[in-house]
N, C-alpha and C positions, 0 to 999 in steps of 0.2 A: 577517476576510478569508481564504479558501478558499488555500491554497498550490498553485501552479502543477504541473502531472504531475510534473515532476520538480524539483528545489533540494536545492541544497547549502549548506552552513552550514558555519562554522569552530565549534567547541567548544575552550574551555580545558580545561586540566585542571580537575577536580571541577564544570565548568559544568554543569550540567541545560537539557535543550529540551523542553518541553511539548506535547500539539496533539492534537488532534480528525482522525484518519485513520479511513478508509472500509478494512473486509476486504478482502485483498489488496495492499496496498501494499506495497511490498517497501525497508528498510531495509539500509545496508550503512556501514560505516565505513571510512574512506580506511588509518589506521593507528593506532595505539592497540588499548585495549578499553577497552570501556563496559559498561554494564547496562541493559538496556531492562526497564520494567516493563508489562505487554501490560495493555488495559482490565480492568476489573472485571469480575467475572464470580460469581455466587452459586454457590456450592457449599454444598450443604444448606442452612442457615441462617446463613452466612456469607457475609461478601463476601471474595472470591480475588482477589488480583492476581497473577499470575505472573511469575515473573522469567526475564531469557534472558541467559546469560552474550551478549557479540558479540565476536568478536576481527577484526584486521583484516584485511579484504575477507569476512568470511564476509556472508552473504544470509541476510536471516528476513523472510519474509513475514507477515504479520499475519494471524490467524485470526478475529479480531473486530473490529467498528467502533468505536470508542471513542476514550477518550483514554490516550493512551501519555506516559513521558515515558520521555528517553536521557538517561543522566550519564554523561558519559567520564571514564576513569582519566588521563588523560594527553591534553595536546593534539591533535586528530583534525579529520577532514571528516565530516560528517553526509551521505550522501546518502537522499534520498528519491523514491521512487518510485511516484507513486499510479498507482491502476488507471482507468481512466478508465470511466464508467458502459458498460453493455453497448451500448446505443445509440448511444453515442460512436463504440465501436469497430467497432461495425454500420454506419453512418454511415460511417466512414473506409474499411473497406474495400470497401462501395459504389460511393466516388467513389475509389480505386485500381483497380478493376475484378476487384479478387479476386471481387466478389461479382455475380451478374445480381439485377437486377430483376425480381421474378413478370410473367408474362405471362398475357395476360387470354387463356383459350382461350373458344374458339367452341365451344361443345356438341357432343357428336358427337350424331351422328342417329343411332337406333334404329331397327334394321332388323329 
């Protein structure tokens, strides 16, 4: 089941959280640090995971779709922040009215 735009989670200490995030979503931790390990990725003939320290409040957005996991040092808030598809957010700010609708023009005549 796809998690919500946004959710927050409690993490014990040394817990691990797992999950399948879409590029862009932006992690952040309430207090603590943790370690986020970012999807796999091949470098040459290897698979790469990359590590990213996180301390608390700092922001890391995700550069790849995949699956991430977060272990925290110490008791914390997980939050989470997914991107919502471009469509979504086409969509939403359509019906705010940031955005017009194309308007169908009438041809100009050639003169």
């Amino acid at each position: 089941m796809p998690l919500p735009e946004c959710s927050s989670m409690t993490l014990s200490a040394r817990q691990s959280w797992c999950a399948h995030l879409p590029r862009g979503t932006v992690l952040r931790l309430d207090g603590g640090e943790g370690v986020l390990w970012e999807a796999p990725t091949w470098l040459a003939d290897q698979v790469h995971r990359p590590a990213v320290r996180l301390r608390a409040h700092q922001l890391h957005t995700l550069a790849r779709t995949g699956w991430i996991q977060v272990q925290a040092d110490q008791a914390t808030t997980l939050h989470v922040h997914r991107s919502a598809p471009w469509w979504q957010r086409w969509r939403r700010a359509l019906d705010a009215g940031r955005l017009r609708a194309p308007q169908a023009h009438a041809p100009s005549s050639c003169e």
